[in-house]
N, C-alpha and C positions, 0 to 999 in steps of 0.2 A: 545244333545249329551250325551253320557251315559257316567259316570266315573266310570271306572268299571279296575278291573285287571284279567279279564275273557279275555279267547279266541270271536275276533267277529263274528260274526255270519253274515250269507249273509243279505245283507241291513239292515248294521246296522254303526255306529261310535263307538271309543271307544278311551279312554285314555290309556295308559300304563304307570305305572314309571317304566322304566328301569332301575335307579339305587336300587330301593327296590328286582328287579325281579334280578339282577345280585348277588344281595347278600344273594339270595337263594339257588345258588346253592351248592351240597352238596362240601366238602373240595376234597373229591376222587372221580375217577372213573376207572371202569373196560377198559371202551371204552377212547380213547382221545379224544372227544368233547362228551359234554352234551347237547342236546338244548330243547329250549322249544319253540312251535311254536305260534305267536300270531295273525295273520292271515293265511290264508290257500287257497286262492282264485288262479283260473286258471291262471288269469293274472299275479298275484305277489303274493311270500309270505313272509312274516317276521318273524324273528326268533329272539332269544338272544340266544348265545351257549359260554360257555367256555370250553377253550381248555387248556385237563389236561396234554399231554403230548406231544413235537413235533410231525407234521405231515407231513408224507414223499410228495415226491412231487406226485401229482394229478389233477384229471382236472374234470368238470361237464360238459357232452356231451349236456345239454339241455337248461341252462339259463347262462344270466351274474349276476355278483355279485354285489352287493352293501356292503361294511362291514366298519362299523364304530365301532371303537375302542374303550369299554366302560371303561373298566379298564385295568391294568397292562401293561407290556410292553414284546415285543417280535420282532424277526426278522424274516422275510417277503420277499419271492422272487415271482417273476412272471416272467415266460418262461427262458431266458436265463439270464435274468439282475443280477446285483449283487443283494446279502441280503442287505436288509437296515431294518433299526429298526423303529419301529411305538408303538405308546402308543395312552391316553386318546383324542379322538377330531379328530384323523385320519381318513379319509375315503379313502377306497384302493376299483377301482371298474377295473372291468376285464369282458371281453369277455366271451363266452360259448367256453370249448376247448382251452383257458390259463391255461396254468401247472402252480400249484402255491401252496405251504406249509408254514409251518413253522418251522423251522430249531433248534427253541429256543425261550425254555420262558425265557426269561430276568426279569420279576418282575412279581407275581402271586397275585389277577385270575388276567389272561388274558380273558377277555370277551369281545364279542365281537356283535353288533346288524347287522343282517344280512339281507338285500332283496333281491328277488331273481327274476328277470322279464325272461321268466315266473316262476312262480311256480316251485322250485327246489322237485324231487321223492327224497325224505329222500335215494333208494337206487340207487339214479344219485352220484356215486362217483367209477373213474375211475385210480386207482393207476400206474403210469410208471413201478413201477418193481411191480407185480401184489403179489410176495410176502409180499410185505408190510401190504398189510391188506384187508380187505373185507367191506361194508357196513356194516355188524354184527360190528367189531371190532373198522371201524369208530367213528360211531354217535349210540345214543342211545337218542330216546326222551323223554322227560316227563315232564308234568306238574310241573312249578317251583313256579309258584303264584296262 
């Protein structure tokens, strides 16, 4: 097994610390999430992304989520249910085509470790009120470790 804080490469393994890569990312952004992707495969990908400023409600037309909650705290809805708050050790998983944002950071970063089965398109993001924002203004990715 490689211990490595590199993206993996097709047949290969690799270690991540998550909490070294969560602490990289930068204090601001342009975009309300940052991510950084650390596999990229057809089947699943994984990411770590913090998110720098609430995210209006939206939905991903192609995978379901996996998101474990790496730091900070914040509140959380999915489709109609009420907001509830989630912090460190959380895992909130959802459907492809569950409406689901986040309304309020409650304690910053809010970072979060993400899978995506299959493979989430960085511009699979689908806004309810489509003024809300675009892929441009969503996510922005970039290498954090």
């Amino acid at each position: 097994m490689t211990n490595t804080t590199k993206q993996a490469s097709p047949n290969t393994t690799a270690v991540f610390d998550i909490n070294k890569i969560a602490g990289n990312f930068p204090a601001a952004a342009d975009t309300m999430l940052i991510d950084t992707r650390l596999t990229d495969e057809q089947n699943a990908s994984a990411r770590v992304f913090r998110v720098y400023r609430p995210t209006p409600a939206h939905y991903h037309a192609t995978c379901d989520e996996y998101l474990l909650v790496v730091s900070g705290r914040a509140t959380f809805f999915l489709g109609d249910s009420p907001h509830f708050e989630v912090g460190p050790g959380q895992l909130i998983f959802f459907k492809q085509g569950t409406v689901h944002g986040t309304p309020e950071i409650l304690e910053e970063p809010f970072v979060v470790l993400a899978v995506d089965t299959p493979r989430r398109d960085p511009r699979d993001i689908i806004f309810i009120n489509p003024a809300d924002g675009t892929p441009e203004s969503f996510i922005q990715s970039k290498p954090i470790y």
